[in-house]
DSSP file (Angstrom, degrees, kcal/mol; ACC not computed):
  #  RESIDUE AA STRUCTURE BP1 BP2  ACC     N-H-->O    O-->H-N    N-H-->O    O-->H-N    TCO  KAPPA ALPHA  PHI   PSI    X-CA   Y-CA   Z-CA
    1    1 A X              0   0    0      0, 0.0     2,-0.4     0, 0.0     0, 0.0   0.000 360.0 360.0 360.0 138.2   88.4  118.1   98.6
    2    2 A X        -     0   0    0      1,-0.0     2,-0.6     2,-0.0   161,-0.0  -0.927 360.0-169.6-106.1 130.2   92.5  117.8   98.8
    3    3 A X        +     0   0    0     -2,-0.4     2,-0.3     2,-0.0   159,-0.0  -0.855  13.7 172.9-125.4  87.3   93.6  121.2   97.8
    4    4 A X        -     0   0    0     -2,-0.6     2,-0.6   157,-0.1   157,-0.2  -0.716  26.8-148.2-106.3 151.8   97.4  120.5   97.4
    5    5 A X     >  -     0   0    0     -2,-0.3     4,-2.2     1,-0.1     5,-0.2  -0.966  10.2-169.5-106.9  84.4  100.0  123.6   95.8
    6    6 A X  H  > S+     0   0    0     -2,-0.6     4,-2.7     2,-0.2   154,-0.2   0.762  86.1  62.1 -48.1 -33.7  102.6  121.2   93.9
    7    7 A X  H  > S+     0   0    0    152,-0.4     4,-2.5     2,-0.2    -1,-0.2   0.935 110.3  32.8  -2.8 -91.0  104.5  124.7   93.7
    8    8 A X  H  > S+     0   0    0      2,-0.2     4,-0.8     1,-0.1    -2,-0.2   0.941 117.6  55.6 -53.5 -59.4  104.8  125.1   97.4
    9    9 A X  H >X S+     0   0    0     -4,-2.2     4,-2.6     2,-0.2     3,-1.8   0.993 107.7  53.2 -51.1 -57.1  105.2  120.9   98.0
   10   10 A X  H 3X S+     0   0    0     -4,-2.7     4,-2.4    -5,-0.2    -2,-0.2   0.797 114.2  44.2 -44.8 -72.1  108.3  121.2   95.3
   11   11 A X  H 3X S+     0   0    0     -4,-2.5     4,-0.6     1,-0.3    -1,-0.2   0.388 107.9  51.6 -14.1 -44.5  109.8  124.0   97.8
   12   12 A X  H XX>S+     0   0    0     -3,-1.8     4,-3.0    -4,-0.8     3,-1.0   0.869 113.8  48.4 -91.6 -59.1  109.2  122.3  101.0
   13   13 A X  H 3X5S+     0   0    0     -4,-2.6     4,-5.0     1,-0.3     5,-0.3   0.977 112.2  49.0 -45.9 -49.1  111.3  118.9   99.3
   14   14 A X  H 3X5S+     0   0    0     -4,-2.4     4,-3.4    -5,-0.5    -1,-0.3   0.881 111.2  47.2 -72.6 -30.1  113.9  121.1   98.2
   15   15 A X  H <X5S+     0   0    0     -3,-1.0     4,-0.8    -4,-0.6    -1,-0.2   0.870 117.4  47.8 -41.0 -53.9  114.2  122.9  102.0
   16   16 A X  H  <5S+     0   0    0     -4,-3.0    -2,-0.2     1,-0.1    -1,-0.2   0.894 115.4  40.4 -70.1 -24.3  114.2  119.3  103.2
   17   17 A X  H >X<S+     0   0    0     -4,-5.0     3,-2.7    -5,-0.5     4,-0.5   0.968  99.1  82.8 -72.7 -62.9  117.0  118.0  100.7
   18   18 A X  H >< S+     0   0    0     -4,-3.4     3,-1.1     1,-0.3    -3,-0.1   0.447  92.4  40.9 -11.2 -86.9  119.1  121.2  101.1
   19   19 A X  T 3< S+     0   0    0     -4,-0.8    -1,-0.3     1,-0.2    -2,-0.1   0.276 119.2  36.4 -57.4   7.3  120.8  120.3  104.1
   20   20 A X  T <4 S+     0   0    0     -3,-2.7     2,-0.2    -4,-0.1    -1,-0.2   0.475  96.7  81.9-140.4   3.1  121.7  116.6  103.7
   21   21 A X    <<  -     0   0    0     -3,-1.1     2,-0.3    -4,-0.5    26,-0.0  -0.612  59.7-158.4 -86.4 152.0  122.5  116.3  100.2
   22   22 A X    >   -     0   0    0     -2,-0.2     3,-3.6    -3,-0.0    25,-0.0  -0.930  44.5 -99.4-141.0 152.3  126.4  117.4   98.6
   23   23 A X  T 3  S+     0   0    0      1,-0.3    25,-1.0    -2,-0.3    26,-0.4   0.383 121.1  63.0 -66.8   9.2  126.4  118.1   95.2
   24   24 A X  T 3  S+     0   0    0     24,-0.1    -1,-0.3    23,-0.1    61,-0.1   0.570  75.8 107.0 -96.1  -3.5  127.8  114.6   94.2
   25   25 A X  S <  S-     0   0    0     -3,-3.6    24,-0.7    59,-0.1     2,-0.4  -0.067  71.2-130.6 -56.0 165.9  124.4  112.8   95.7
   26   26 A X  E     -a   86   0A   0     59,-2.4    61,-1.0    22,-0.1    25,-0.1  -0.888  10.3-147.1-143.7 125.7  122.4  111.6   92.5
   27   27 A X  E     -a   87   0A   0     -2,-0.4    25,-2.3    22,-0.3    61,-0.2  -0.295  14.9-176.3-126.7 135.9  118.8  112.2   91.8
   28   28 A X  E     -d   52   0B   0     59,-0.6    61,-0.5    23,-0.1    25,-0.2  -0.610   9.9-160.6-152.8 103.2  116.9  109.5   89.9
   29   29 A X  E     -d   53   0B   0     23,-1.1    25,-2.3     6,-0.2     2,-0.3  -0.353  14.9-124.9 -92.2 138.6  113.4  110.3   89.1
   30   30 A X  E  >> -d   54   0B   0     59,-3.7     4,-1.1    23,-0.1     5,-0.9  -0.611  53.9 -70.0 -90.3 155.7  110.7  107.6   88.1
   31   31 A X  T  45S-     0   0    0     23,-2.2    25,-0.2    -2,-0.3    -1,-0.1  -0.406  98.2 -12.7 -78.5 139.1  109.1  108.1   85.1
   32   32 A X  T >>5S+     0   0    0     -2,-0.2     4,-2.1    23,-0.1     3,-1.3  -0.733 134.5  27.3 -67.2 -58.9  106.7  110.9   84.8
   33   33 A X  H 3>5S+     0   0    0      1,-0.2     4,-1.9     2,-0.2    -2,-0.1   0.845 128.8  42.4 -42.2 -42.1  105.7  112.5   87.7
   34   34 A X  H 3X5S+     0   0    0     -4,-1.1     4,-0.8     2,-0.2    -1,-0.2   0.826 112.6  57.5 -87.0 -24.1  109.1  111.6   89.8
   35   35 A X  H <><S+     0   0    0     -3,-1.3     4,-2.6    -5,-0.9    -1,-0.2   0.964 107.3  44.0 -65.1 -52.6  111.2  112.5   86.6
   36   36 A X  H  X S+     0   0    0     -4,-2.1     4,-0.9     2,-0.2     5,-0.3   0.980 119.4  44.5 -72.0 -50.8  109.9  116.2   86.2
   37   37 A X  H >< S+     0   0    0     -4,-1.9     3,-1.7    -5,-0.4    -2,-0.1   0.485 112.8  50.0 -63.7-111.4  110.3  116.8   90.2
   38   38 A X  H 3X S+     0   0    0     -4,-0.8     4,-2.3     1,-0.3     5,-0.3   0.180 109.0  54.1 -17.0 -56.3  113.9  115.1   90.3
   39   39 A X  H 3X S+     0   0    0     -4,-2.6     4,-0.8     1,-0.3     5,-0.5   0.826 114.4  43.9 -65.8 -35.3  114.9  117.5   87.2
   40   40 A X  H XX>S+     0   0    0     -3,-1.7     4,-0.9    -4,-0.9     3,-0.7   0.905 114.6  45.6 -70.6 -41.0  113.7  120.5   89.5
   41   41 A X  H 3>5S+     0   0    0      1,-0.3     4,-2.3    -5,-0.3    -2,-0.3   0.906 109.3  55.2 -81.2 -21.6  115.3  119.5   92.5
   42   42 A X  H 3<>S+     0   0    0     -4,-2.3     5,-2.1     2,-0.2    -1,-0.3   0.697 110.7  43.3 -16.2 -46.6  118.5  118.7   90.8
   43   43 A X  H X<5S+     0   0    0     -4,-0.8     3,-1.8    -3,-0.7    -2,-0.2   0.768 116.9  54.3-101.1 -65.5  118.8  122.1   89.3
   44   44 A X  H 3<5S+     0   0    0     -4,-0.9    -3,-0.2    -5,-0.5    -2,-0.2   0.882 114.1  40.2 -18.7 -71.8  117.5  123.6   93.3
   45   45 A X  T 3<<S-     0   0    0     -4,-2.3    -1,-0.3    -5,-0.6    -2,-0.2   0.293 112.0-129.3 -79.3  17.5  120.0  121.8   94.9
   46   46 A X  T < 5 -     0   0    0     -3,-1.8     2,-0.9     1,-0.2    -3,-0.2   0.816  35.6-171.7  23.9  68.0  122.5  122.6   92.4
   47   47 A X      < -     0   0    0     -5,-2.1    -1,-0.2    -6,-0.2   -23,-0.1  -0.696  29.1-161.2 -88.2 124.6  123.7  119.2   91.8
   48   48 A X        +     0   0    0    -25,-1.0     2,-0.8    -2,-0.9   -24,-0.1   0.198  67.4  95.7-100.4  -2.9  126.9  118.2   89.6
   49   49 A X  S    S-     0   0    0    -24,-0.7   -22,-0.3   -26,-0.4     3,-0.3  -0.824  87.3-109.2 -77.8  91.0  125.8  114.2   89.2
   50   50 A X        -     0   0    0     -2,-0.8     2,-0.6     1,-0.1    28,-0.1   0.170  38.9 -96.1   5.3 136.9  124.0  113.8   86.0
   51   51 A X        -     0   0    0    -25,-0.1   -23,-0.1    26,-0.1    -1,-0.1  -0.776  36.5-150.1 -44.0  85.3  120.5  113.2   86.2
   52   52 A X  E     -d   28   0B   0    -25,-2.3   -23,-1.1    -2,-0.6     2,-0.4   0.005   5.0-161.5 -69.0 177.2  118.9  109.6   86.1
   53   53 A X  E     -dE  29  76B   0     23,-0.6    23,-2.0   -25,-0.2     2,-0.4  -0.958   6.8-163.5-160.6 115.9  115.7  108.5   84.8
   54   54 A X  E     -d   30   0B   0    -25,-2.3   -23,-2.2    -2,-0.4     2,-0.3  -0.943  15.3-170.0-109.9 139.8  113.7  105.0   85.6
   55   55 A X        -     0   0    0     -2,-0.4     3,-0.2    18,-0.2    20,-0.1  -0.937   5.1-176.8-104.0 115.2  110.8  103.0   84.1
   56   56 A X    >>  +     0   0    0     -2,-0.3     3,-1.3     1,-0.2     4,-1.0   0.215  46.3 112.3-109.2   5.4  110.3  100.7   86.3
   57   57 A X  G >4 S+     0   0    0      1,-0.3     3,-2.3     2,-0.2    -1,-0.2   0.758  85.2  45.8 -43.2 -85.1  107.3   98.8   84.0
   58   58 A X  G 34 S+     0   0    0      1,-0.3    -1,-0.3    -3,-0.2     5,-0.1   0.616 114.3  49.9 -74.7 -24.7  109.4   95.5   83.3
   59   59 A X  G <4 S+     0   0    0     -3,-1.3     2,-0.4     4,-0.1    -1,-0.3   0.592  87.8 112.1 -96.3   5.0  110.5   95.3   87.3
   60   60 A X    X<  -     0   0    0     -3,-2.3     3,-2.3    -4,-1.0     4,-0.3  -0.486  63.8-146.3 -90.7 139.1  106.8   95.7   88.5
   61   61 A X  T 3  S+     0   0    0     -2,-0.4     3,-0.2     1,-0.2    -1,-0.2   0.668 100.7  53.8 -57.7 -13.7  105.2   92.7   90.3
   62   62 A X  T 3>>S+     0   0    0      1,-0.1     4,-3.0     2,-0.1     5,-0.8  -0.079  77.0 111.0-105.3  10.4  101.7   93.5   88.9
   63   63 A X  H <>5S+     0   0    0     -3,-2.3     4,-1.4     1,-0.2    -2,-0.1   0.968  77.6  48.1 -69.4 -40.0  103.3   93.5   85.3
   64   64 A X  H  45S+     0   0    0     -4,-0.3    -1,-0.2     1,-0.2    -2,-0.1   0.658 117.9  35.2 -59.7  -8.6  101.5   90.3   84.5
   65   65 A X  H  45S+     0   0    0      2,-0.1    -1,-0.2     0, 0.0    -2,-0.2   0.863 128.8  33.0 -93.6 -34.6   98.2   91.1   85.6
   66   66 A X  H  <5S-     0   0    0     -4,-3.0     2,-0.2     1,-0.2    -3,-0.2   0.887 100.3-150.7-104.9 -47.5   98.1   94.8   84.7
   67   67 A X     << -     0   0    0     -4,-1.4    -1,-0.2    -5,-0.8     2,-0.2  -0.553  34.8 -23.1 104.4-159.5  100.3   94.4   81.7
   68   68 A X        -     0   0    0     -2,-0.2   -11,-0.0    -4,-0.1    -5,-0.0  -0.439  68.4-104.7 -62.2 133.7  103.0   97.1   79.8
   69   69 A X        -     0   0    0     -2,-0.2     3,-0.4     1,-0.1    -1,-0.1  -0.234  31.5-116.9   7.7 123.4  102.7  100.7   80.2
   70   70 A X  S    S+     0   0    0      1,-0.2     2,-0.4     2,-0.0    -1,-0.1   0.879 110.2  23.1 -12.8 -70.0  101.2  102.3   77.0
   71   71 A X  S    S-     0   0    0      2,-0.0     2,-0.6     0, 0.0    -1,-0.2  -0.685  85.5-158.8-122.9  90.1  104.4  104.3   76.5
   72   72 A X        -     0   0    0     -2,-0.4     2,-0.0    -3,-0.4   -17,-0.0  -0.425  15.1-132.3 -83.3 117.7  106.9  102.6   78.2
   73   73 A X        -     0   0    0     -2,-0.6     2,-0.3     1,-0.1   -18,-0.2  -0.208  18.8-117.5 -51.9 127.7  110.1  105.1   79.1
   74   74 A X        -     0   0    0    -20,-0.1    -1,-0.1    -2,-0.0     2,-0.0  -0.581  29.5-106.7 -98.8-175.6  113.2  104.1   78.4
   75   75 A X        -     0   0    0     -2,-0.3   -21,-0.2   -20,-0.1     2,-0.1  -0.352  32.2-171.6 -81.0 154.8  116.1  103.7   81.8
   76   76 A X  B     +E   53   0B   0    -23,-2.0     2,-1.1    -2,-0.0   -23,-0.6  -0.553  19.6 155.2-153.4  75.0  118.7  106.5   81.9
   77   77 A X        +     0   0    0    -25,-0.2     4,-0.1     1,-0.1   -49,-0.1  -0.816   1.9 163.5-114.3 114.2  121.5  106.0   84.5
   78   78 A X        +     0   0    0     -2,-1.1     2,-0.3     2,-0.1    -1,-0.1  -0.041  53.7  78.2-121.5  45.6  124.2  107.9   83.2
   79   79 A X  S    S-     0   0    0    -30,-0.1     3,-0.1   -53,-0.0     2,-0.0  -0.939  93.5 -96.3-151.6 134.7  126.1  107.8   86.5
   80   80 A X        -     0   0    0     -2,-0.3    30,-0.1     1,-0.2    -2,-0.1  -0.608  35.9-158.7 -65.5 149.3  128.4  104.8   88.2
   81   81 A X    >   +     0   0    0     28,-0.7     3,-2.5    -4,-0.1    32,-0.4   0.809  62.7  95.0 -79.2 -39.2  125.8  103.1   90.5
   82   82 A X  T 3  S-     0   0    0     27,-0.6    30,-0.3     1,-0.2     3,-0.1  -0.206  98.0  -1.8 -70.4 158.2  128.3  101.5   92.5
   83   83 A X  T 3  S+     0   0    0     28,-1.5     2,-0.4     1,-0.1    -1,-0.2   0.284 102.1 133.1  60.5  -9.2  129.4  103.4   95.8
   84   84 A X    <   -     0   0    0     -3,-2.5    30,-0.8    27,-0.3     2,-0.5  -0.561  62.7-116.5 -92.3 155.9  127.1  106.2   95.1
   85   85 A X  E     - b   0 114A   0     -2,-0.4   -59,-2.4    28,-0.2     2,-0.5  -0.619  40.0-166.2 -52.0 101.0  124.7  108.2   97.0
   86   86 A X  E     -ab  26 115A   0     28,-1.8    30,-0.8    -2,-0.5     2,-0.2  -0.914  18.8-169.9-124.2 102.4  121.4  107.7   95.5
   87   87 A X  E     -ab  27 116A   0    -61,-1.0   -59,-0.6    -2,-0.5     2,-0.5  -0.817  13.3-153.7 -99.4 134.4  117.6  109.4   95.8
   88   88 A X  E     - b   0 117A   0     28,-1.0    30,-3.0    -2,-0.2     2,-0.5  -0.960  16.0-160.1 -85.0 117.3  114.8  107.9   94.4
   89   89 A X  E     + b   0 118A   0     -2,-0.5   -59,-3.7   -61,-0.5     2,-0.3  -0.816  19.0 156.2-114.5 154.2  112.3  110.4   93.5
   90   90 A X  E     - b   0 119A   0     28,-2.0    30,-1.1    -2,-0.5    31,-0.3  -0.970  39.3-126.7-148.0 166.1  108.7  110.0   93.0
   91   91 A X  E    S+     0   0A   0      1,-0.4    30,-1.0    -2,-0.3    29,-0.3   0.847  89.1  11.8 -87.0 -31.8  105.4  112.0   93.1
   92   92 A X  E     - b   0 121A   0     28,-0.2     2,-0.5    27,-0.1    -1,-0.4  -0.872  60.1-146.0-147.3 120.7  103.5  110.0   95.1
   93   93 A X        +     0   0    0     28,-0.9    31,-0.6    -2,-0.3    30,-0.2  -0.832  31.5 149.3 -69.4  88.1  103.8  107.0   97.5
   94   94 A X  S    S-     0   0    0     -2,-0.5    -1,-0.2    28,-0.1    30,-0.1   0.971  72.6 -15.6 -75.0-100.8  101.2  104.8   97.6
   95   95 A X  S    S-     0   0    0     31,-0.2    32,-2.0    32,-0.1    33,-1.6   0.614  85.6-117.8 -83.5  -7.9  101.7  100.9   98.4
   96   96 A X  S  > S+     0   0    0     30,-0.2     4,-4.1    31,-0.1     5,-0.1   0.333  78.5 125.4  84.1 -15.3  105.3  101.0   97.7
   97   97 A X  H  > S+     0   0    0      1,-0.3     4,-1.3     2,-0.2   -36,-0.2   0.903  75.9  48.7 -51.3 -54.6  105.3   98.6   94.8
   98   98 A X  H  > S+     0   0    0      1,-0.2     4,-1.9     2,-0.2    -1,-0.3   0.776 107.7  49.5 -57.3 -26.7  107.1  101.2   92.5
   99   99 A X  H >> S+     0   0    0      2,-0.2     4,-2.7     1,-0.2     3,-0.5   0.982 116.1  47.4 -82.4 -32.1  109.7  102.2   94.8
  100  100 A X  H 3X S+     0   0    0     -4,-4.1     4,-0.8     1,-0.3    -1,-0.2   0.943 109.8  53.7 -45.2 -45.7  110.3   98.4   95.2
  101  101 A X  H 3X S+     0   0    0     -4,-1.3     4,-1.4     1,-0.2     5,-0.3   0.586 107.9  46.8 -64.1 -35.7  110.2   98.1   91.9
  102  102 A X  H <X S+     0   0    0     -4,-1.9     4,-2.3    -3,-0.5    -1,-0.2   0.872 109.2  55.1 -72.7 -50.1  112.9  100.8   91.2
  103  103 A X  H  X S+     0   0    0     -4,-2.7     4,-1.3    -5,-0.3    -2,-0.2   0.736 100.0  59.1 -68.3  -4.3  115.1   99.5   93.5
  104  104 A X  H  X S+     0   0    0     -4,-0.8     4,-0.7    -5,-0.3    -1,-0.2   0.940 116.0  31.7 -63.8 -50.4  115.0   96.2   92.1
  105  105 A X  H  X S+     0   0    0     -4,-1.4     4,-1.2     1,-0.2     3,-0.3   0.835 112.6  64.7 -91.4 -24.2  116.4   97.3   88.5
  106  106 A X  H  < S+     0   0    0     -4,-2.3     3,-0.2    -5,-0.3    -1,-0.2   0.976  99.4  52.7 -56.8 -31.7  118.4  100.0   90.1
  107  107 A X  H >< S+     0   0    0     -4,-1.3     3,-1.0     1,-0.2    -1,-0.2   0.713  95.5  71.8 -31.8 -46.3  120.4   97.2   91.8
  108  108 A X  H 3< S+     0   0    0     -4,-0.7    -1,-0.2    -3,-0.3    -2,-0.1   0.778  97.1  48.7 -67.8 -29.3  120.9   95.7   88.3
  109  109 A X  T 3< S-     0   0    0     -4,-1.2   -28,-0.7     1,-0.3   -27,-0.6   0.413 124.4 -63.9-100.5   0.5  123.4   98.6   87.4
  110  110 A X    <   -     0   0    0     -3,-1.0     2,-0.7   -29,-0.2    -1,-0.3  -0.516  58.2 -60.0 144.4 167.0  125.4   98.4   90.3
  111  111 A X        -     0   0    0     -2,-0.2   -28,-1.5    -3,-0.1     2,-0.6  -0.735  44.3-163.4 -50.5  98.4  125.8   98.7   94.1
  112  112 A X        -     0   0    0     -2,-0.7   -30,-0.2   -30,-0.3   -27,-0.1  -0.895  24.1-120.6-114.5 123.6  125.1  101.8   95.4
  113  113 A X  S    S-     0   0    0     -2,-0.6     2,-0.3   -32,-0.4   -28,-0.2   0.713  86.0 -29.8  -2.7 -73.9  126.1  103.2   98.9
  114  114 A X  E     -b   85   0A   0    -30,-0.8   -28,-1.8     2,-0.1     2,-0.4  -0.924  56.1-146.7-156.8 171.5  122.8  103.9  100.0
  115  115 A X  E     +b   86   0A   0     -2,-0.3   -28,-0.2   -30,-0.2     2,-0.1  -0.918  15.6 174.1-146.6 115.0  119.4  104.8   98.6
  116  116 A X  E     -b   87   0A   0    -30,-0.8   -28,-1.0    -2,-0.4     2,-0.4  -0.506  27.0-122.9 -99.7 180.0  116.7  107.0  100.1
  117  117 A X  E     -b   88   0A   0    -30,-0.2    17,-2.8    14,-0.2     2,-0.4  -0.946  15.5-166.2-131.2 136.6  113.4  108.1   98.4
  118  118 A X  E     +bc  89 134A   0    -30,-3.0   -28,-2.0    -2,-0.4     2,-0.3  -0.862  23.0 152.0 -96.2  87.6  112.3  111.6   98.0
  119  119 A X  E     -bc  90 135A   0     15,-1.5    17,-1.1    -2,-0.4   -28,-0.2  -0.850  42.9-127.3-131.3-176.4  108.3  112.2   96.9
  120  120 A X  E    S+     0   0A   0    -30,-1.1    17,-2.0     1,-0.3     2,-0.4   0.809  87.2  31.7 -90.6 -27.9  105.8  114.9   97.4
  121  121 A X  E     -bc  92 137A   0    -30,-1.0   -28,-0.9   -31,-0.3     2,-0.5  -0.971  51.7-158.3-148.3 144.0  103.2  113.1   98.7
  122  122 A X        -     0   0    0     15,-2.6    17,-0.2    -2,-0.4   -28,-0.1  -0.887  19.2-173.3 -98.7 107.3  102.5  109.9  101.0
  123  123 A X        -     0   0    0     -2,-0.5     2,-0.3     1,-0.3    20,-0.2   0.798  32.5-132.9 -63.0 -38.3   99.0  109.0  100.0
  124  124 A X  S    S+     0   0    0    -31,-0.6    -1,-0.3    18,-0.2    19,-0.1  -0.723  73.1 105.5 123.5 161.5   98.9  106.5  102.5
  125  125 A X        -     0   0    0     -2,-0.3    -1,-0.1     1,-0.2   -31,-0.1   0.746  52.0-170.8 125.0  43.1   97.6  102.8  102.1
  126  126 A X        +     0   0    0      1,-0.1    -1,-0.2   -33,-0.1   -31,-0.2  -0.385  19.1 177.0 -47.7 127.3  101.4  100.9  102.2
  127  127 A X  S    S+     0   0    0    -32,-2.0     2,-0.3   -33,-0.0    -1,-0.1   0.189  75.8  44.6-106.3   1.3  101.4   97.0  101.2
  128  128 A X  S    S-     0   0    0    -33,-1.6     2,-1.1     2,-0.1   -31,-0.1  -0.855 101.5-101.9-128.2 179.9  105.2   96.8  101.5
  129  129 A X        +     0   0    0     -2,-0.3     2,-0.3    -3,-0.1   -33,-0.1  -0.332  68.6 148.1 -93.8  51.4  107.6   98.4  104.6
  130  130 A X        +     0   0    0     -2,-1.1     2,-0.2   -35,-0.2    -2,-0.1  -0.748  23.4 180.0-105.5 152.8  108.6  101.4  102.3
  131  131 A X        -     0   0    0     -2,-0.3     2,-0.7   -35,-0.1   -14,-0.2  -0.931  23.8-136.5-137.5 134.7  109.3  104.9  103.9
  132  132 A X        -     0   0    0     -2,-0.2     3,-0.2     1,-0.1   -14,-0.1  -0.841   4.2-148.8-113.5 133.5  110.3  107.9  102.2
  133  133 A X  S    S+     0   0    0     -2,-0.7     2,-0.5     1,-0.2   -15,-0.2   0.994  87.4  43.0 -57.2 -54.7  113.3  110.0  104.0
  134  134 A X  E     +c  118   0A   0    -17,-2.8   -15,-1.5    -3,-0.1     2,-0.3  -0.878  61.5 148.8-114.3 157.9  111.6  112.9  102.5
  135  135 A X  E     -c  119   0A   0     -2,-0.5   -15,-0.2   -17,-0.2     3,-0.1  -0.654  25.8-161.1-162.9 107.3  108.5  114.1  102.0
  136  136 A X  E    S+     0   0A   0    -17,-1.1     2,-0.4    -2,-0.3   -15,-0.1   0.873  84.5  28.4 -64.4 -42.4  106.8  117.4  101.7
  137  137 A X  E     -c  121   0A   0    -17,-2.0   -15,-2.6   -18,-0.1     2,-0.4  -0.957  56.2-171.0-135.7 150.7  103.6  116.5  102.3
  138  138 A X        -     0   0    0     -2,-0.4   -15,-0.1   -17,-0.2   -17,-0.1  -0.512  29.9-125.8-107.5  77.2  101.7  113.5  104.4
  139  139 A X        -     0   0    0     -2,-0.4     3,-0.1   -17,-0.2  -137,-0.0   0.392  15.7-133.2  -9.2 132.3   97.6  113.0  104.0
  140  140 A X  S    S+     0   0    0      1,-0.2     2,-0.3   -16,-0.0    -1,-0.2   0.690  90.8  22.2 -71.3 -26.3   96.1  113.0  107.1
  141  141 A X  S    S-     0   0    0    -18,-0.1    -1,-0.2   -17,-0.0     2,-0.2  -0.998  99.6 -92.7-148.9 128.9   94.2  110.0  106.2
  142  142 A X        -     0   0    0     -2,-0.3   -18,-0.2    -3,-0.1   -19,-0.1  -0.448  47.6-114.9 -66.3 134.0   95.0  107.4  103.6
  143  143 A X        -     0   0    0    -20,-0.2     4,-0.1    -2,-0.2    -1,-0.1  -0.366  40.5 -99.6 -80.3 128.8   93.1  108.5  100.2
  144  144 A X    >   -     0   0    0      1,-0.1     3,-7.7     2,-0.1    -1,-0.2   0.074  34.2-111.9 -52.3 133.0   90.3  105.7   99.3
  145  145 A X  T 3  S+     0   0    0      1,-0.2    21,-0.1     3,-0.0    -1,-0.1   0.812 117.1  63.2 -18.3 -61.0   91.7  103.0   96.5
  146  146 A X  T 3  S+     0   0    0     19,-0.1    20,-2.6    20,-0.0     2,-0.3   0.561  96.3  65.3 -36.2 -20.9   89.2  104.4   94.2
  147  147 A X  E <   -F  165   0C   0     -3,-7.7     2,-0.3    18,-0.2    18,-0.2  -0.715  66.0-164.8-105.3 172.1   90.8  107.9   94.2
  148  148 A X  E     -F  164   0C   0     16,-1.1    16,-2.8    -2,-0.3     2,-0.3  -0.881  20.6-130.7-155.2 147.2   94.7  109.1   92.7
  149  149 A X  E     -F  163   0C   0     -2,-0.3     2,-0.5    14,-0.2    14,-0.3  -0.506  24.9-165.8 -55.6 130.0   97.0  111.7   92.9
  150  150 A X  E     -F  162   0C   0     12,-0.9     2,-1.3    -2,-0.3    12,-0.8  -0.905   7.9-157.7-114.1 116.6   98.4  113.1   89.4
  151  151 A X  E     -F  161   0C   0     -2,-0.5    10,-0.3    10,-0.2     2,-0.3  -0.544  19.8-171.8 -64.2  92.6  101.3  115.2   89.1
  152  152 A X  E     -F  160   0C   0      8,-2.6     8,-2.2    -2,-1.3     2,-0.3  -0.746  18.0-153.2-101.6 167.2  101.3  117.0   86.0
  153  153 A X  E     -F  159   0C   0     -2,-0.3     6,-0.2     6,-0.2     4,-0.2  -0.925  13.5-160.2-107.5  96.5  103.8  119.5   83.8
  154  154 A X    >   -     0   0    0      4,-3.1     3,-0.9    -2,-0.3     6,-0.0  -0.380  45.7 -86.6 -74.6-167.7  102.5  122.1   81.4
  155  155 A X  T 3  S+     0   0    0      1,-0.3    -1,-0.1     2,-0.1    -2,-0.0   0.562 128.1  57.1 -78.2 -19.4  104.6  123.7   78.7
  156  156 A X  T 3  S-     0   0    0      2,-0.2    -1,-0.3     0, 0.0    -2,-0.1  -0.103 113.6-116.0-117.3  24.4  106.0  126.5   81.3
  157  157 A X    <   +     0   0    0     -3,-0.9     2,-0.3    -4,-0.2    -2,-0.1   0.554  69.3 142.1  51.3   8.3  107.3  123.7   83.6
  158  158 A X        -     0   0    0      2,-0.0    -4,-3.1     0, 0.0     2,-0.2  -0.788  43.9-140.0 -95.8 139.1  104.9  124.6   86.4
  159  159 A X  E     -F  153   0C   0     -2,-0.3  -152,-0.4    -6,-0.2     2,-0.3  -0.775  17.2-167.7-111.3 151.6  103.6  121.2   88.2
  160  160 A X  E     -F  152   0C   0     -8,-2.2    -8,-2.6    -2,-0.2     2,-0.3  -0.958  13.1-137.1-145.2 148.9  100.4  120.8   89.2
  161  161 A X  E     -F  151   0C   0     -2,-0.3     2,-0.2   -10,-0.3   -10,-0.2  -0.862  22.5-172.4 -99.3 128.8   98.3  117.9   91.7
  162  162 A X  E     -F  150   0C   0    -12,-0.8   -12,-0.9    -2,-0.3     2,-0.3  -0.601  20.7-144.7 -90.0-178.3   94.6  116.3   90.8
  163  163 A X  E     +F  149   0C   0    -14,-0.3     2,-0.3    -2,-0.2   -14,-0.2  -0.913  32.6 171.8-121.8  89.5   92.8  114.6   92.4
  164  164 A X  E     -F  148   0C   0    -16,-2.8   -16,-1.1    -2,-0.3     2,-0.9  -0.479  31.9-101.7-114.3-179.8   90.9  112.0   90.3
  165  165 A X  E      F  147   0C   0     -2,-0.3   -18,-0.2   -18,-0.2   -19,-0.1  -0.785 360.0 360.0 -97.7  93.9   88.6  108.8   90.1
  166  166 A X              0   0    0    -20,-2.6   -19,-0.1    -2,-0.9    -1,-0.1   0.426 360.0 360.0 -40.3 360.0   90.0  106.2   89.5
């Protein structure tokens, strides 16, 4: 049983951002899970670059097999891309595919300085060479295909981890 505090994980990110973020870096969280973290660590780190938002559904490489998203999100970059200082956050990294996938259409809106990734948890079980800069917590063992992580948000903004069956 993975007995994870999403609480505590948000805490430990924001410890780790503190000191290498300035308040022009810009937080761009993938839709859901990475959007509700980003929007707390934004407000943490008391950052002064708008807040972006990605749905990365149309950039994913598995869009033909797996098809659209139910409720597909729409893109929110309300920031120039070029030259800036850029975090992708997400709730969990698993194979890397999304984060490719984000940096693909984030690319589309401009050049940006650099881009690191922020999430809360590294699952484990990589098929591309993606790394996250930060990361609050790392599974000791990658979690079998059959299982997932979900981040959820209640009404009172407190996030919370499952563990489900796929």
């Amino acid at each position: 049983m993975i007995d994870l505090d999403a609480e505590a994980l948000c805490e430990a990110l924001i410890a780790q951002m503190r000191p290498q973020v300035s308040p022009e870096t810009a937080l761009v969280g993938i839709h859901t899970g990475g959007v509700w973290l980003a929007r707390r660590l934004h407000q943490a780190l008391k950052l002064t670059t708008p807040l972006g938002a990605i749905d990365v559904s149309f950039y994913r490489d598995d869009f033909q097999s797996k098809g659209l998203h139910p409720r597909p999100q729409r893109t929110q970059i309300p920031f120039a891309m070029e030259g800036a200082e850029v975090i992708i956050v997400d709730d969990v990294l698993y194979t890397g595919r999304t984060t490719r996938a984000a940096l693909n259409e984030l690319f589309d809106y401009g050049r940006p300085a650099r881009v690191e990734l922020a999430v809360l948890i590294d699952r484990g079980g990589r098929e591309l060479p993606i790394c996250a800069r930060y990361c609050a917590h790392t599974l000791p063992a990658p979690l079998p295909a059959s299982q997932r992580l979900e981040l959820t948000c209640d009404e009172a903004d407190k996030l919370s981890l499952r563990l489900l069956d796929a």
